[in-house]
C-alpha positions in Angstrom: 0.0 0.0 0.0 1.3 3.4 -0.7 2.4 5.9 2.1 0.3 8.5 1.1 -3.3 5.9 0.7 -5.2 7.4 3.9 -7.8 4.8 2.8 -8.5 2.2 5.5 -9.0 -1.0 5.0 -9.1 -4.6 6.4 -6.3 -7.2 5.8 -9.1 -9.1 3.8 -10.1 -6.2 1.8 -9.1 -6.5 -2.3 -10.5 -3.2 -3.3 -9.8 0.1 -2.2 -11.6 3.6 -1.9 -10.2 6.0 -4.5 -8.6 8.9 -2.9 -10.6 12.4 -2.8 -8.6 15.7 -3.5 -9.9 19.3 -1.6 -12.1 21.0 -4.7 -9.4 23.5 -5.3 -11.5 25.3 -8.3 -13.6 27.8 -6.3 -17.0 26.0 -6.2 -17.2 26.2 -2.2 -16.1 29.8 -1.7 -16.2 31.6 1.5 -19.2 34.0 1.6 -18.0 36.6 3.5 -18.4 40.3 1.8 -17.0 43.6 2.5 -18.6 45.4 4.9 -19.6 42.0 6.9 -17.2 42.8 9.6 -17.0 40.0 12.3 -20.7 39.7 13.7 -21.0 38.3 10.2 -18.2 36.1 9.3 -19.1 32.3 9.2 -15.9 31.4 10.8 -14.5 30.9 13.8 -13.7 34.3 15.4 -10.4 34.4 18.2 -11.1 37.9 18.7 -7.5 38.9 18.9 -6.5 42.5 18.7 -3.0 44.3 18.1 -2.7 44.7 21.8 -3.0 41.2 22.8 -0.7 39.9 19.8 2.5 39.4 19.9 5.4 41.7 21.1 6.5 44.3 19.2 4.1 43.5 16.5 2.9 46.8 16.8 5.9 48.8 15.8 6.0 50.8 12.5 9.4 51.9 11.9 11.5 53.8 9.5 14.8 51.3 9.4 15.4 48.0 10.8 17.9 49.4 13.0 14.9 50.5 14.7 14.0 47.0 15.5 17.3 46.2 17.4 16.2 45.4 21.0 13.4 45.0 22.9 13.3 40.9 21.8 11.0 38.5 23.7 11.2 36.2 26.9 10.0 32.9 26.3 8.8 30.1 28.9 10.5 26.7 28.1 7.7 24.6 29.6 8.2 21.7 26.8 12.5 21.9 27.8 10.5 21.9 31.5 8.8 18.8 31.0 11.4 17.1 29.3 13.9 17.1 31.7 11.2 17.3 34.6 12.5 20.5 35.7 11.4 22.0 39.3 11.6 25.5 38.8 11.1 27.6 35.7 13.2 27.5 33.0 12.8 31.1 30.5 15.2 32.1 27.6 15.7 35.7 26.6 15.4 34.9 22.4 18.0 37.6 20.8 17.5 36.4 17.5 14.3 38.4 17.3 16.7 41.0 16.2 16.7 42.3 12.6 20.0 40.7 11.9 19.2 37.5 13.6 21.4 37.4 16.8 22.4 39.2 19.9 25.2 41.3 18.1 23.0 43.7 16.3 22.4 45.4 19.8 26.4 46.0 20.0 27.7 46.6 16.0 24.7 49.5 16.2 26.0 50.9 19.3 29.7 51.0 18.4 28.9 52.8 15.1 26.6 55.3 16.7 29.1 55.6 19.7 31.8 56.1 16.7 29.6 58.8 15.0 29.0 60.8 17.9 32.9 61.5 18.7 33.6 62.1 15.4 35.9 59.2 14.7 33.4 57.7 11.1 31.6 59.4 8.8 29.7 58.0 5.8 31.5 56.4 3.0 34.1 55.2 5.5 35.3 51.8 5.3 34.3 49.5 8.5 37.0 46.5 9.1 36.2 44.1 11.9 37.4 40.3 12.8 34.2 38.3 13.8 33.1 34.9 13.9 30.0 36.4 11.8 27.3 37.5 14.2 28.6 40.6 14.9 29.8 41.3 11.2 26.0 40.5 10.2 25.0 43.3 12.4 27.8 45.9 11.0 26.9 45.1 7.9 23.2 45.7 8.3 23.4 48.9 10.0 26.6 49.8 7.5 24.1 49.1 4.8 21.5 51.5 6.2 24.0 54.7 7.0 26.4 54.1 4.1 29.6 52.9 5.0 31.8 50.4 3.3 31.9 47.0 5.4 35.1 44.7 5.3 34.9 41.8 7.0 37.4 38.8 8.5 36.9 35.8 9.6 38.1 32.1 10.0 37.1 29.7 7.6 35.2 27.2 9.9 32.7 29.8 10.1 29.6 28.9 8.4 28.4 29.9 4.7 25.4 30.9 5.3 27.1 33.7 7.7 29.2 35.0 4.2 26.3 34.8 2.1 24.0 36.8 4.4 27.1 39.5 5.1 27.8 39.5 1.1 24.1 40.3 0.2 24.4 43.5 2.7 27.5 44.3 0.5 30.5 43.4 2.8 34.1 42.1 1.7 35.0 38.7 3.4 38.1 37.5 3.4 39.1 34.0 5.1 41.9 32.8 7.5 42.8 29.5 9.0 41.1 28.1 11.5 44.1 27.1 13.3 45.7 30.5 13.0 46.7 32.4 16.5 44.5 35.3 17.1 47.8 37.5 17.6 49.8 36.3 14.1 49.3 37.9 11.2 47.6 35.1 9.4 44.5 35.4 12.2 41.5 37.1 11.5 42.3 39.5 14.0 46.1 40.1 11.9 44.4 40.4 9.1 42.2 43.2 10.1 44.7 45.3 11.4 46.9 45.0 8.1 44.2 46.0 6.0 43.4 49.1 8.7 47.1 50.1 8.0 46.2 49.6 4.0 42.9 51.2 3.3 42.1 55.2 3.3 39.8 55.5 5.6 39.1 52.2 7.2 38.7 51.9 10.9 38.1 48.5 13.2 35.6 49.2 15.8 37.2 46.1 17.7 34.2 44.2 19.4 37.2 42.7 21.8 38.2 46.3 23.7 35.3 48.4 22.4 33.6 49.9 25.6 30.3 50.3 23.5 29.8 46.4 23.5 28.9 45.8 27.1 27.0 48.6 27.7 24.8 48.1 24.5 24.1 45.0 27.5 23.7 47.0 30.7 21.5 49.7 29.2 19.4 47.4 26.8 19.5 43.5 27.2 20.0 43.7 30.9 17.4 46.6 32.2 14.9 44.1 29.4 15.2 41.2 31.3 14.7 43.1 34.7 11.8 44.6 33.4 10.5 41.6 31.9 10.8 39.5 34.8 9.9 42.0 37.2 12.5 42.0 39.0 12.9 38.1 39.9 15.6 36.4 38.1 17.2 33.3 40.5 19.8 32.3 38.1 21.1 34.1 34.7 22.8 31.7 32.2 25.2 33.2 29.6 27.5 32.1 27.1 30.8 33.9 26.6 32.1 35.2 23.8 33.9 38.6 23.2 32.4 39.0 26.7 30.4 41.8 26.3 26.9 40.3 26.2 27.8 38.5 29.5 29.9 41.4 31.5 26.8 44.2 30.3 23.4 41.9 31.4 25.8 40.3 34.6 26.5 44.0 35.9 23.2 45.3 35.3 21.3 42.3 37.5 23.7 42.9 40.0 22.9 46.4 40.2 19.1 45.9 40.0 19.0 42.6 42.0 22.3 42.2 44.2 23.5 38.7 45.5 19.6 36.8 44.9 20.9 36.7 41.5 23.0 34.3 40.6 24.7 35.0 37.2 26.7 31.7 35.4 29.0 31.8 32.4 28.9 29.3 30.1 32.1 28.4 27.8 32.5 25.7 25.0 35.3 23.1 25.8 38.3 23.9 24.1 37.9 27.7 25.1 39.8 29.0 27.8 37.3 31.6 29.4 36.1 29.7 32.3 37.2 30.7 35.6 38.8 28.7 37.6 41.9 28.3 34.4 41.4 24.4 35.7 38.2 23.8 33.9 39.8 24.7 30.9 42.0 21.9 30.9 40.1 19.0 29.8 40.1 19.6 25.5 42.5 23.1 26.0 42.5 24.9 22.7 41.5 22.0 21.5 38.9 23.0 18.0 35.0 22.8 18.6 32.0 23.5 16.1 29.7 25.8 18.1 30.4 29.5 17.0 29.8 32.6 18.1 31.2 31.7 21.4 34.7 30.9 23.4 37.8 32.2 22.9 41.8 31.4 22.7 42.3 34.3 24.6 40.8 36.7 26.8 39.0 39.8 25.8 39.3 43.0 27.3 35.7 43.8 27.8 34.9 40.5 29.8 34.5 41.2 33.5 35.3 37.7 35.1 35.3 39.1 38.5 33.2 36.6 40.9 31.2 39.8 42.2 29.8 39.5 38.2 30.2 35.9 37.5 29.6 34.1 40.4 30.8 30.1 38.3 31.3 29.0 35.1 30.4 25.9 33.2 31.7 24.0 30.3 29.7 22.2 27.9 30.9 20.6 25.0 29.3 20.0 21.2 27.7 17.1 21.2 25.6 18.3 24.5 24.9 21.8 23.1 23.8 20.7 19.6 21.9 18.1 21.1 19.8 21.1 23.0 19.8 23.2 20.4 18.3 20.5 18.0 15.8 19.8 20.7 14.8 23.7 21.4 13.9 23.2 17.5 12.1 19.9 17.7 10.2 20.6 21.2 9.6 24.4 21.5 9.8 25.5 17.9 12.5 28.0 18.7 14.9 28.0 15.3 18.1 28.8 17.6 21.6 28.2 16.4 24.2 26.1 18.5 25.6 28.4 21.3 21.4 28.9 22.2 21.8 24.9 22.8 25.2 25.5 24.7 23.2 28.0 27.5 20.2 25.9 27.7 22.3 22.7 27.9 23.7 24.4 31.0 21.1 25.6 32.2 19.1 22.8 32.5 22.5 20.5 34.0 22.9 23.2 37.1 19.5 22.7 37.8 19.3 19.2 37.8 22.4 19.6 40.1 20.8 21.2 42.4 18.6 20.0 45.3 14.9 19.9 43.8 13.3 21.4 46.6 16.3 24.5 46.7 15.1 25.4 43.2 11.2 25.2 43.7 9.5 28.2 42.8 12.5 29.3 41.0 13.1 31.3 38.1 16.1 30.5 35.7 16.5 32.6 32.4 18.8 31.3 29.6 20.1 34.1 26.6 19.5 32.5 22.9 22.4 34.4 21.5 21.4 33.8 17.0 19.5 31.5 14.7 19.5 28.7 13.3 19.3 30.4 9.9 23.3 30.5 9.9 23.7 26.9 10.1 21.2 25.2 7.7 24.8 23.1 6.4 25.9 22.2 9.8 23.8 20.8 12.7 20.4 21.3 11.2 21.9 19.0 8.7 21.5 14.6 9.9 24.8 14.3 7.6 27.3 16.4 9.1 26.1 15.8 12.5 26.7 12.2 11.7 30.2 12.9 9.7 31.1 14.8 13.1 30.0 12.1 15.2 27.3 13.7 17.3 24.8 11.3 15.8 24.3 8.1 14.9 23.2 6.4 12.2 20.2 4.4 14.6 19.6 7.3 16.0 18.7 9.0 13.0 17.4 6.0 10.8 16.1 8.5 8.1 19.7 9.5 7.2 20.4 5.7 5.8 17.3 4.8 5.0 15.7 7.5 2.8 16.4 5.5 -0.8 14.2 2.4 0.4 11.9 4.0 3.1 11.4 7.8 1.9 8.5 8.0 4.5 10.9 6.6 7.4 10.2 5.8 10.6 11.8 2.3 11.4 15.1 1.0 12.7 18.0 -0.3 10.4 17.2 -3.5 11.9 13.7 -3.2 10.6 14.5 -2.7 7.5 17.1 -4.7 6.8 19.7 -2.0 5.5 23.4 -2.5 5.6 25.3 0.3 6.1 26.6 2.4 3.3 30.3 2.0 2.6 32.3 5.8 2.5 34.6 6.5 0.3 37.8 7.5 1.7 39.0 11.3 -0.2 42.4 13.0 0.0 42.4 16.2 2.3 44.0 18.4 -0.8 41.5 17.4 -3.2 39.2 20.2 -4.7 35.7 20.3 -3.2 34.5 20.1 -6.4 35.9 17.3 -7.3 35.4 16.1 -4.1 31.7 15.9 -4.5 32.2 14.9 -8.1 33.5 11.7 -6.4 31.3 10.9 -3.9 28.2 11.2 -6.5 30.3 9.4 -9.0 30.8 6.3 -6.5 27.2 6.5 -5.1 25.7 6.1 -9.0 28.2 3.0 -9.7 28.0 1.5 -7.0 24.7 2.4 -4.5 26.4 0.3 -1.6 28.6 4.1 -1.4 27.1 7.0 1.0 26.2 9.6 -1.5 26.1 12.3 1.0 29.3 11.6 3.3 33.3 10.7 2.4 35.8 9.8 4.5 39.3 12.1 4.4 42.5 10.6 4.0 43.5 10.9 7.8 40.3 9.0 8.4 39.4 10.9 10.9 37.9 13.4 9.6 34.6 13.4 7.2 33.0 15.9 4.9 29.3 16.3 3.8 27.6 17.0 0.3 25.6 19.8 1.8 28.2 21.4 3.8 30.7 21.3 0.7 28.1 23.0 -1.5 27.6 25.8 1.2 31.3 26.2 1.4 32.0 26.3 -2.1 28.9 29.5 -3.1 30.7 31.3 0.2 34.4 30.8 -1.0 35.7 33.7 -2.9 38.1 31.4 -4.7 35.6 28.5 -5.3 38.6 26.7 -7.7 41.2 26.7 -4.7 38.7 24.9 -2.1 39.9 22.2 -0.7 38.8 19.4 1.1 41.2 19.8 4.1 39.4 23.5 4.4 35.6 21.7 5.0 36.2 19.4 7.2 
């Protein structure tokens, strides 16, 4: 029986009912008119106005830059359930902003703070080493107020990041992802060359740029205040350049004092976390989450205990995990480090004594979307290349050529695993996935969607190779080695 039959019918049963298809032709139009108004419409009326929609629906505006801020808290109560949670669990959803993260609040504040001392002026040029979040938010405002946007960044970043900056006009130039931030071949190095090289240019510098944690104090931290009224328990943040984390931390201390308890939250193989020890485990070691953690410390993050009272470590497979399920379970579309806070969240209050954390209120900060990482850990292939899931786990991935409606074990139905063909690291990516199609069509046994490198022990994915490749500015010089 097809999948799509939503006949019934008994095992006995020869014949079947022919299906019947919605009469799409306009014979059963709706007969409301003009005029009606709702005392006359013949359907169901919720009676919703603007002022009981949702927030910030209202606005009318004259720029997006207008919509930076002000972004929604949202109850977890699905996460809640889940993990049978005692006390509440709320997330402060920063990807509400125009540019779809946190950073829009701070790359709008350095360039007004900029304009107002007289240091930019229109048709400048705008440098600045970021992971991408923050160079989506330059690039938006720069957009808006006319400035030139050049933008650096390693090449593990994802392409969805470049083609979003790209489309608002920026320059992006690449470095290697195991580059030093203080060598020249850094993001960071590279910034400061092309500062030295181009009339006019100027890095804001997220890392030592005052602006960035007070975009925090005065605007994401008074929102939460206000927004909870006052009672926030426990504050969970990731840490990045630190400004998010220092600005929000020092404004609920302020407001609230010692009832608040403010953690900071820090990928393993970042060196952030305070005490250095809990850095040790997977030191410097690479990790996929962006947007947050660091090889060094910036200037703007406060990791004074009177701000951060303890940090926590939490590594990919755990924060992707969340992040997937914030998708699945509360329909949030966050991006990784959103799954690295919540992930966190969630483990220090499970570590806690239940009846110490009843009637409690716990607020997690979503830092971006899930819109930058459509290639990566939205995607079953390159979480399974990457090892965060597995193949049983996610029968769909291995099983979508014989069962294209899923839902059944390998085991159920009787597939043997797909051989992967092994690549070397300085092939093309283009040839790369030449290959991989090439050895799927001859011999179907072959994944079509994953290889194996040459070290073998790394693996690259169709999608995320065709994501790299429309990002690259050099599409020809691509290699494997470079999308792992």
């Amino acid at each position: 029986m097809s999948p799509l039959n939503t006949s019934s019918s008994s095992a006995n049963s020869t014949t079947q009912k022919p299906m019947v298809f919605p009469d799409y032709n306009g014979l059963q139009k709706c007969t409301w008119k003009v005029g009606d108004g709702l005392d006359n419409c013949p359907h169901h009326v919720f009676g919703r106005t603007s002022k009981s929609s949702s927030a910030g629906s209202g606005r009318v505006v004259s720029s997006a830059l207008e919509l930076v801020g002000r972004t929604p808290m949202i109850k977890l109560e699905r996460i809640m359930k889940e993990f049978d949670l005692p006390c509440e669990l709320w997330a402060k959803a920063e990807y509400f902003n125009p540019g779809g993260s946190v950073k829009d609040r701070i790359a709008l504040r350095m360039i007004e703070a900029a304009e107002e001392e007289g240091r930019i002026r229109p048709g400048d040029t705008l440098i600045e080493p970021t992971s991408g979040n923050t160079g989506t938010g330059l690039c938006l405002a720069a957009a808006i107020k006319g400035y030139n946007m050049v933008i650096t960044m390693p090449e593990k970043m994802s392409g969805e990041k470049v083609n979003m900056m790209k489309s608002l006009g920026a320059k992006i130039l690449r470095t290697p992802n195991e580059a030093a931030w203080n060598t020249p071949e850094s993001h960071i190095g590279l910034a400061i060359k092309l500062q030295k090289e181009i009339p006019r240019s100027h890095i804001l510098d997220q890392y030592l740029n005052p602006a960035n944690p007070m975009a925090h104090y005065e605007g994401t931290g008074a929102e939460i205040v206000d927004q909870c009224e006052g009672k926030v328990d426990v504050m969970v943040l990731g840490a990045g350049t630190g400004g998010t984390i220092t600005g929000v931390a020092r404004k609920l201390k302020d407001e609230l004092g010692e009832k608040c308890l403010v953690v900071g939250v820090d990928p393993i193989g970042s060196i952030l976390a305070v005490p250095d020890s809990l850095n040790d485990p997977g030191r410097l070691e690479g990790y996929q989450v962006e947007g947050i953690g660091y090889d060094f410390i910036p200037t703007v993050l406060d990791r004074d205990p009177s701000v951060i009272d303890e940090w926590m470590k939490v590594g990919d497979p755990e924060a992707l995990s969340m992040a997937r399920k914030l998708i699945r379970l509360e329909g949030l579309t966050v991006g990784g480090s959103s799954g690295t806070c919540v992930a966190a969240a969630v483990r220090y209050i499970k570590s806690q004594r239940p009846e110490e954390m009843a009637g409690k209120r716990v607020v997690a900060l979503l830092p971006d979307s899930s819109r930058n990482y459509m290639s990566k850990f939205l995607d079953d292939g390159w979480m399974f290349a990457h090892g965060f899931i597995t193949l049983e786990e996610h029968p769909s991935y291995s099983t979508y050529r014989k069962k294209p409606w899923g839902g059944v074990s390998l085991k159920e139905a009787g597939i043997v695993l797909s051989k992967v063909l092994m690549l070397s690291s300085a092939l093309s990516a283009a040839d790369g996935i030449k290959k991989i199609q090439s050895a799927a069509r001859e011999d179907p046994s072959f994944s079509s969607e994953v290889a194996m490198l040459s070290s073998g022990e790394e693996m690259v994915t169709i999608t995320n190779l065709y994501a790299r490749l429309s990002a690259a500015d050099e599409p020809k010089a691509l290699t494997l080695e470079k999308c792992k």
